[in-house]
Every structure is written in structure tokens, then in C-alpha cells.
C-alpha positions in Angstrom: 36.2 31.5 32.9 37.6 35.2 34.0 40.9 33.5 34.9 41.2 32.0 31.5 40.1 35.5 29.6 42.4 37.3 32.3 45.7 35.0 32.2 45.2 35.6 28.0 44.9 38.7 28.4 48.4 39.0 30.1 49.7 37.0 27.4 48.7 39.2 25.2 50.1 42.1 27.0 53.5 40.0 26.9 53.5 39.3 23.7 53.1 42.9 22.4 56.1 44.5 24.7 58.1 41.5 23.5 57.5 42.5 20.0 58.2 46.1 20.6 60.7 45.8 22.8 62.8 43.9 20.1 61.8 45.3 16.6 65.0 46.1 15.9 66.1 44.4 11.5 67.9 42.1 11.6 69.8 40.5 8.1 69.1 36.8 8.1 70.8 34.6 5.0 69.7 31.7 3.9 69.8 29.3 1.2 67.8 30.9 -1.4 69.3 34.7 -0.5 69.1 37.4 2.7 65.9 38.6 4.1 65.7 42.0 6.5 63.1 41.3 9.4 62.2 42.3 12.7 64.2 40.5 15.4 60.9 39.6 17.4 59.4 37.6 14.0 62.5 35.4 14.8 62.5 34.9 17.9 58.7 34.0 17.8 58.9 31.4 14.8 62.6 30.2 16.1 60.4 29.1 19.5 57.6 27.6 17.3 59.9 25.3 15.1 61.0 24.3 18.3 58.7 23.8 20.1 56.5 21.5 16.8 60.0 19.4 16.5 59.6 18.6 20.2 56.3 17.9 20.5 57.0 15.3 16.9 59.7 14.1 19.1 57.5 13.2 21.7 54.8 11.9 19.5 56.4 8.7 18.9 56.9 7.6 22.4 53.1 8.9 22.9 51.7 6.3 20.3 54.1 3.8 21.3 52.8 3.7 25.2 48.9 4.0 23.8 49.6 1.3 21.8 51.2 -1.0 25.0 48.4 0.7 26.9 46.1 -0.9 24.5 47.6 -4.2 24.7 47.8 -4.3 28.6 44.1 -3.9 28.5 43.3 -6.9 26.3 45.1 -8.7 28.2 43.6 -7.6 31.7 40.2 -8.2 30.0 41.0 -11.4 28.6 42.6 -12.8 32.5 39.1 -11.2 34.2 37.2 -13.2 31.6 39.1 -16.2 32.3 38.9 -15.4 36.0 34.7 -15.3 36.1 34.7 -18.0 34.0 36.6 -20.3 36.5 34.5 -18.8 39.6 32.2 -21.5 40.6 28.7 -20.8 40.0 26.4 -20.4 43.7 23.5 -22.1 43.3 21.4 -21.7 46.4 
């Protein structure tokens, strides 16, 4: 549990020279008109975008192999059943 508050805390620490380090204001345009903001607050939500298209990306292929997962295991179940039901019975 110290690792986890230690390794956040480090994060933390990252996170705040990163935003000082580049809080330079920047223009930005877009559709609707131009914005000034900190160069950091782009950086930081350019890498989030990112990194929730990826992880959407990824989702399909994620439900995709649960679902064959899924079906795999029907079918294992269904050839074990089969299997004990063909075992002879030991009567002794």
C-alpha cells in the first residue's frame, strides 16, 4: 500500500513540473473561433483524447474475443457432458 501512495505521489510530482514547466499561452483556432490557453492544458487533454480513442479502438476486438471466449466454453462444456455421459458406468 506505501508503494501505491509513493508511486502516486511521484506522479503527482510529475505532473505539476510538467504543468509549470510548459505554462507558456498558446493561440489555438478552431471551428467556432481562437482560444488562448496554457500549453500544458493541451498537451494533457491532446494525450487523453488519445488515449480514450485507443482504448474505443481496442474495445471492439475486446468484446469480440469475450464473445468467442464465451462460445469456446459452451462448447467445451457441452463435449465434457457428452464425454461423462458416454463413460461407462462402474458398478462394483
Amino acid at each position: 500500500m506505501q508503494w501505491i501512495l509513493i508511486l502516486i505521489l511521484i506522479l503527482v510530482l510529475c505532473i505539476t513540473l510538467f504543468t509549470i514547466q510548459n505554462a507558456t499561452i498558446i493561440p489555438i483556432s478552431y471551428l467556432l473561433g481562437r482560444a488562448n490557453v496554457p500549453l500544458a492544458l493541451v498537451i494533457v487533454v491532446s494525450v487523453l483524447v488519445g488515449a480514450i480513442l485507443g482504448m474505443l479502438t481496442s474495445m471492439e476486438s475486446i468484446f469480440r474475443m469475450r464473445r468467442r471466449l464465451k462460445q469456446k466454453e459452451k462448447e467445451l462444456r457441452k463435449k465434457v457432458q457428452s464425454s461423462k455421459e458416454r463413460e461407462p458406468k462402474n458398478t462394483d
